[in-house]
NUROVEX-431189 format. One record per residue (C-alpha): chain; residue in one letter; x, y, z; residue number from 1. Coordinates in steps of 0.25 Angstrom, whole numbers, m for minus. Last residue first. Layout:
<nodes>
@mol: A; type: A; X: X; Y: Y; Z: Z; seq: NUM
...
</nodes>
This chain:
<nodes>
@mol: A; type: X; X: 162; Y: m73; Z: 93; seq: 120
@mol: A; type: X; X: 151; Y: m64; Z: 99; seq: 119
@mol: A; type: X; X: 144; Y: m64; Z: 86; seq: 118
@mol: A; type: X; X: 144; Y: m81; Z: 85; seq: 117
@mol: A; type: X; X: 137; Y: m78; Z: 100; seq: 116
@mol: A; type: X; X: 125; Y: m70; Z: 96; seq: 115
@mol: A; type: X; X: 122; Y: m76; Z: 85; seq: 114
@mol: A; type: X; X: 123; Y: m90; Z: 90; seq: 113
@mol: A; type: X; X: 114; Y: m85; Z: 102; seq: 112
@mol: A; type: X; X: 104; Y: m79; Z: 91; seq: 111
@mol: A; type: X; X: 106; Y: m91; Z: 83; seq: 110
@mol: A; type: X; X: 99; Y: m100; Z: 97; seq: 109
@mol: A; type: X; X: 90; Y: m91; Z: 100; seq: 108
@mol: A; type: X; X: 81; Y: m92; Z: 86; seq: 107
@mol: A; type: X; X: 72; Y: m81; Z: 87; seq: 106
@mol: A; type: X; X: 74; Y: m74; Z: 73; seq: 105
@mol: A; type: X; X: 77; Y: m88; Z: 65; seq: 104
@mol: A; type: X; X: 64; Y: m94; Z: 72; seq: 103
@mol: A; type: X; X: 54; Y: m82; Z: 70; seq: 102
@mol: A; type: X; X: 58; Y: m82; Z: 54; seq: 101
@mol: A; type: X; X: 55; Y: m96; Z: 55; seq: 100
@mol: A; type: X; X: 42; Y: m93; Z: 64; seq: 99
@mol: A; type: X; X: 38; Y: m83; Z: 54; seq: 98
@mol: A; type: X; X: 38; Y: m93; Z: 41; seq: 97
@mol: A; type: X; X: 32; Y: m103; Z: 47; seq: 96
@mol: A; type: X; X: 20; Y: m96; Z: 53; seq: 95
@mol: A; type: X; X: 19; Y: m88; Z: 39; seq: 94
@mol: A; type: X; X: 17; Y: m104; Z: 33; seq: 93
@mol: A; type: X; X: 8; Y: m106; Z: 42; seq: 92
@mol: A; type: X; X: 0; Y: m94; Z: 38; seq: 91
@mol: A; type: X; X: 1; Y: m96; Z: 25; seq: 90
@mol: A; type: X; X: m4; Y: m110; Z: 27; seq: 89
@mol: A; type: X; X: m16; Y: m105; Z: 36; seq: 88
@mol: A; type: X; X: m19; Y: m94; Z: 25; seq: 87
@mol: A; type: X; X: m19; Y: m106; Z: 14; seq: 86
@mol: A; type: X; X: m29; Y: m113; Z: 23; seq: 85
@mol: A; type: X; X: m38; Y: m103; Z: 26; seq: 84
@mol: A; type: X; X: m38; Y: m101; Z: 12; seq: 83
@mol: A; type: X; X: m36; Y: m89; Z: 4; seq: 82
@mol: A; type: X; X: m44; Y: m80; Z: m6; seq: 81
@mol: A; type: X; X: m50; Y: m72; Z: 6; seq: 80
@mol: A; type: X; X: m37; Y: m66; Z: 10; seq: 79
@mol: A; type: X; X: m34; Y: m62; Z: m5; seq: 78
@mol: A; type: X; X: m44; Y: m54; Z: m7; seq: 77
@mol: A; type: X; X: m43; Y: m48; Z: 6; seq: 76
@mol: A; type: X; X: m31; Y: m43; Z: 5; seq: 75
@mol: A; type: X; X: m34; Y: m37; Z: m10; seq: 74
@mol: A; type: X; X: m47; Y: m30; Z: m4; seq: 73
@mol: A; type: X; X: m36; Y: m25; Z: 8; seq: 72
@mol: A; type: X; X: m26; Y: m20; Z: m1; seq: 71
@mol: A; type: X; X: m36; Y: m11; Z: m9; seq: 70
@mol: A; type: X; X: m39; Y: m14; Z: m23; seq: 69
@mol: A; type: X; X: m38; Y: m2; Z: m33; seq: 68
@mol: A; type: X; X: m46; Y: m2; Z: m47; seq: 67
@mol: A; type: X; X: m55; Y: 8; Z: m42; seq: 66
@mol: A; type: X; X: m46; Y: 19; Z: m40; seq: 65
@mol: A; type: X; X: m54; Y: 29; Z: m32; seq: 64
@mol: A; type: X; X: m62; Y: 39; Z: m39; seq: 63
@mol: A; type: X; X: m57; Y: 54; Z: m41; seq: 62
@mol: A; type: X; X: m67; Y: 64; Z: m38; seq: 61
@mol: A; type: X; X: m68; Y: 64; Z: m23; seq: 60
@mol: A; type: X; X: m54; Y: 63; Z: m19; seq: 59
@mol: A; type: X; X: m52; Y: 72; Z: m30; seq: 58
@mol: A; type: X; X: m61; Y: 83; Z: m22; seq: 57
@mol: A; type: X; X: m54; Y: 80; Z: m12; seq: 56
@mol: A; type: X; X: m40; Y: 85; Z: m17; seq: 55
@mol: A; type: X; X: m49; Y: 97; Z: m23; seq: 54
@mol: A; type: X; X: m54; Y: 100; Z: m9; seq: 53
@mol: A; type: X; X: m38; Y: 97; Z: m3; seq: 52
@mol: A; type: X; X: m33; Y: 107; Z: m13; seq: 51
@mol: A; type: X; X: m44; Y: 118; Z: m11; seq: 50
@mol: A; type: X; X: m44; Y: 118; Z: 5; seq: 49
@mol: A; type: X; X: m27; Y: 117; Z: 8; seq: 48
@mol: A; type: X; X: m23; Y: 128; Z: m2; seq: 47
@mol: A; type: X; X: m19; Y: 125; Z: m15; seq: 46
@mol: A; type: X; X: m4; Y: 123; Z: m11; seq: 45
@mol: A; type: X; X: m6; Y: 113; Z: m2; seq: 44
@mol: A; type: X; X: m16; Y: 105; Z: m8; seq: 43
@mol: A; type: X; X: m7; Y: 107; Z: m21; seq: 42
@mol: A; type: X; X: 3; Y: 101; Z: m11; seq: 41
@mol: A; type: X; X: m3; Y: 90; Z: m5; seq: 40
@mol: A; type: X; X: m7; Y: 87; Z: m21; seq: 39
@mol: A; type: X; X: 9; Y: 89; Z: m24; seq: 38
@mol: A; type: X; X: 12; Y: 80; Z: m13; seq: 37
@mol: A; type: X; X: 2; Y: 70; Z: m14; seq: 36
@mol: A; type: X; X: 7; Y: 68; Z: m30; seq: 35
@mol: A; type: X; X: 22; Y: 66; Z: m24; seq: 34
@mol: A; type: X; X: 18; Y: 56; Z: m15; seq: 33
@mol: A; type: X; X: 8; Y: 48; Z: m27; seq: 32
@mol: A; type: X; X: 20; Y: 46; Z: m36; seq: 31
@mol: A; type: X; X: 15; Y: 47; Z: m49; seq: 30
@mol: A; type: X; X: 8; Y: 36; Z: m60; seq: 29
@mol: A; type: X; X: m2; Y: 50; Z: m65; seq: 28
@mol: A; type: X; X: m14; Y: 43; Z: m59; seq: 27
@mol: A; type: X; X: m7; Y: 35; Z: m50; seq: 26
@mol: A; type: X; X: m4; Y: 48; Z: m42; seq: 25
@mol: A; type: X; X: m15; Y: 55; Z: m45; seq: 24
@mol: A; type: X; X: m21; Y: 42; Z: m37; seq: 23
@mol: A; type: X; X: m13; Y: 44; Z: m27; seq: 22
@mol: A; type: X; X: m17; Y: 59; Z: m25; seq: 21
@mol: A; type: X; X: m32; Y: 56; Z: m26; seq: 20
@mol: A; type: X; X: m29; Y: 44; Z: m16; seq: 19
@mol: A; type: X; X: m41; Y: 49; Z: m5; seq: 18
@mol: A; type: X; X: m28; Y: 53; Z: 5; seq: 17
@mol: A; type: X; X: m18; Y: 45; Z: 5; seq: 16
@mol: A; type: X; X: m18; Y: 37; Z: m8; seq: 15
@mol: A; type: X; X: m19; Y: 19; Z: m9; seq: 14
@mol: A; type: X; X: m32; Y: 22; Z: m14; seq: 13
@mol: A; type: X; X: m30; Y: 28; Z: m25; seq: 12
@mol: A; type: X; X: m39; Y: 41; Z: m33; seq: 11
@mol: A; type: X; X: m40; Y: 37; Z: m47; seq: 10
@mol: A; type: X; X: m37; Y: 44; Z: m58; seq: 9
@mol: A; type: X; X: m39; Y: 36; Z: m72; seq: 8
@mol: A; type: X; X: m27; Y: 30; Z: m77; seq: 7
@mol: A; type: X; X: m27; Y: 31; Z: m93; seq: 6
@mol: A; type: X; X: m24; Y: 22; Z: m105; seq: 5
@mol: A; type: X; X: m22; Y: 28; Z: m118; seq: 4
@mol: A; type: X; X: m28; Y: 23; Z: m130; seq: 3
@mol: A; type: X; X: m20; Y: 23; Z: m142; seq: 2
@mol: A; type: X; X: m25; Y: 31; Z: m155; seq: 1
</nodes>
């Protein structure tokens, strides 16, 4: 018999609203916009009370993805693994970087030769 694997329904933290309806999403590999549209719509349909209640109520049930690493924990993972020294050359390097693009924008003397091969 071959063992199938299965995705256990989480509720995601990248959802709107408590996630249940991004995690139905994922769950069943969806687009999450179309599956907050027909729950909006079931909510709708069922009366305001009863649907938001159950939607709650799954807010409350289902548990949020474990597995999932916020943006900020990743930041600042990586922010405490460099040195002061490899943030300064990164720094210097950005400097560089910024003051050429500064250079080529500003420069006075193409603007004026723009400027006059256009009026030839």
């Amino acid at each position: 018999m071959i063992a199938m694997a299965t995705k256990r329904l989480y509720r995601s933290p990248r959802g709107k609203i408590f996630g249940v309806c991004t995690g139905l999403a994922e769950w069943r590999d969806l687009p999450a916009d179309p599956v907050r549209l027909i729950v909006f719509l079931v909510v709708l349909a069922t009366g305001i009370f009863p649907g938001a209640l159950i939607y709650l109520a799954a807010a409350l049930v289902i548990p949020m993805n474990p597995g999932y690493e916020s943006s900020s924990t990743i930041y600042r993972e990586q922010e405490t693994t460099q040195s002061d020294e490899e943030l300064k050359a990164e720094y210097e390097q950005l400097k560089k970087k910024v003051e050429k693009m500064e250079s080529e924008m500003f420069n006075k003397e193409r603007d004026w030769d723009d400027r006059f091969r256009e009026g030839q």
